[in-house]
N, C-alpha and C positions, 0 to 999 in steps of 0.2 A: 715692744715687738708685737705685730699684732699677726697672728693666725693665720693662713689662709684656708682657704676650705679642703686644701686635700691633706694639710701640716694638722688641723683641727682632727681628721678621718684617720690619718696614723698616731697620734695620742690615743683617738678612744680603740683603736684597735690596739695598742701595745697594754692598755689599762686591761683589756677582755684577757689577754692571753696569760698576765700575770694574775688577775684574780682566778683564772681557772685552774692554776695550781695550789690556791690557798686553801683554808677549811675557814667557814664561820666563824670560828675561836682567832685565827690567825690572819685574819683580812686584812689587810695593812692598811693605812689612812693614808689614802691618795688627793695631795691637793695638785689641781692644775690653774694658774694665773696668767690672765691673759693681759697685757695692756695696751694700750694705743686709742683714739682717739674714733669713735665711732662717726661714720660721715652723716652728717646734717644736711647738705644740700640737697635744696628741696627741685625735685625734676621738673625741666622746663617743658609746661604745655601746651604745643601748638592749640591755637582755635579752629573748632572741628564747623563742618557747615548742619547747619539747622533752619526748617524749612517750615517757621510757626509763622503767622500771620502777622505783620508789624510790627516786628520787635521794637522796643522800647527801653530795652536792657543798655545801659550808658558801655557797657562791655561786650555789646551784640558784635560779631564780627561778620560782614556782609559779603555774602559771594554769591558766583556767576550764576550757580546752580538755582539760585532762589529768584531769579529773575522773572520766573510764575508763578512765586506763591506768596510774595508779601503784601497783594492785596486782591481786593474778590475782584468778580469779573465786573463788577459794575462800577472798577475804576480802573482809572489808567494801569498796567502792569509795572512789575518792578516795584520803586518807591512813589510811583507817581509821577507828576511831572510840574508839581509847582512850589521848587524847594526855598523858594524867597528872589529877592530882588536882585543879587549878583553872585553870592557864594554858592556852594555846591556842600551842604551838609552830608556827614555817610551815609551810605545808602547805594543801591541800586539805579542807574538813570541812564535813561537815552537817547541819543543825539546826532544828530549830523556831523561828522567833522571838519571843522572848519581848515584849522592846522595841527597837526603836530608833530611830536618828536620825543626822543624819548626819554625829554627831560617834563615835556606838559602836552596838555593836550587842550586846544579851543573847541569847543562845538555848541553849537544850536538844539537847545533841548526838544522832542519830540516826544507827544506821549502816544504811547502805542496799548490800541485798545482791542481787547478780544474777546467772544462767545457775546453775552446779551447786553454785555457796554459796546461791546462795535456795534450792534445792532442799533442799536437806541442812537449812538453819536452818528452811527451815519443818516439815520433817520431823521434828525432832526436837523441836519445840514442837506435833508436832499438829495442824498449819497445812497451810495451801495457799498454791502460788502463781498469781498473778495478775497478767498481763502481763508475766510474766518479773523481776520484782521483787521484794524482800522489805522489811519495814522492821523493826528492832527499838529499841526504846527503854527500857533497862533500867536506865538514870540519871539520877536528878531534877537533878543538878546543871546550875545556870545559869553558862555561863561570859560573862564583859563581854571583847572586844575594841573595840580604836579602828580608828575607819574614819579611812584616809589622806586627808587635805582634797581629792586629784588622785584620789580612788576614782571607778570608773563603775562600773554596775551592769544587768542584762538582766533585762527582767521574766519572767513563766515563759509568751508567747505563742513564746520561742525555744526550739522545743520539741527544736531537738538542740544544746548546750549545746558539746560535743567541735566541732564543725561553726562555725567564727570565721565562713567567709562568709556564714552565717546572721542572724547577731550585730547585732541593734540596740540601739545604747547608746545609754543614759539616763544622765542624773545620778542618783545617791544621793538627792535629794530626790524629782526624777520617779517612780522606782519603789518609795520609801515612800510617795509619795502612790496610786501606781497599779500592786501588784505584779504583777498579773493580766495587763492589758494586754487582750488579744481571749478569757483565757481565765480563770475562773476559778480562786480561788485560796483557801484554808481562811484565816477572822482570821489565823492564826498560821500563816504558809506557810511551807516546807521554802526553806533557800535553801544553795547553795553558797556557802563564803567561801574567795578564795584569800588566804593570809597570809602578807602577807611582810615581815621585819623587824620583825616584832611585829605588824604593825595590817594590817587590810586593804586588800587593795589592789583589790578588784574584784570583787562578788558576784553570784550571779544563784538567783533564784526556780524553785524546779522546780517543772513542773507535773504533777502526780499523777492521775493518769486514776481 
């Protein structure tokens, strides 16, 4: 039989009221035995977000919020934008959308550059920047990831993306049916993906002024 916490609080309250009538000499020997099987299991815990510069923890869990801080400004933002020849490692990345749905998503990766790497990348392409931004797209390659069936997604009306209390989530369906939301959006809008475990796990639409 095991205890609960108020069966526990009337034992020692019945224990106070009998000792209170005893003397020293006459104190009676009160054993109380409890049994049952004490719980083990160990609490399950969500992965929280953390905003350190390139993680490299095999257990890092990547999100939306950290899409300006996991690399300085004099690289592309997010994870960068040259994660190898066809797959799509975790991470942070961004891209044009080619197709999808809300079982994968194809897109055209983009690296988006900002403060003294857009300056620099546009300067040396000739360019200007604009709104403290840059964007380059020097690879036609299409990469497919699978969206996680539990993915949520932010359309690009959440226009500071780093900023969670901002954050209105949609479904993966909602915001392929509507990526804009209050604000307009290109066919083929620029979307965050965070990737974790292979597939992703939560995207959002940026919006390009």
């Amino acid at each position: 039989m095991r205890l609960s916490r108020y069966a526990t609080f009337g034992v020692v309250a019945l224990v106070a009221v009998m000792l209170s009538g005893c003397t020293e000499e006459s104190l009676p020997a009160v054993t109380i035995t409890a049994t049952g099987a004490t719980p083990s299991s160990t609490p399950v815990v969500t992965p929280t977000e953390t905003a350190t510069p390139t993680p490299t923890a095999t257990d890092h869990w990547f999100t939306l919020d950290e899409t300006w801080h996991l690399s300085p400004q004099s690289q592309p933002q997010g994870s960068g934008c040259a994660p190898g020849p066809s797959s799509l490692p975790d991470g942070i990345w961004l891209g044009n959308v080619v197709s999808w749905s809300t079982s994968q998503i194809a897109f055209d990766m983009v690296c988006w550059w900002t403060g003294t790497g857009a300056a620099a990348t546009a300067a040396a392409r000739g360019d200007e920047v604009n709104n403290d931004y840059y964007l380059t797209n020097d690879s036609t390659t299409v990469r497919v990831v699978s969206v996680a069936p539990d993915a949520f997604a932010l359309k690009a009306d959440v226009l500071n993306i780093s900023d969670t209390s901002s954050w209105v989530i949609h479904t993966v369906a909602d915001v392929i049916a509507d990526p804009g939301g209050s604000e307009p959006v290109a066919p083929h809008p620029l979307v965050w993906l965070a990737v974790n475990g292979g597939v992703v796990t939560s995207f959002a639409v940026q919006y390009v002024p």
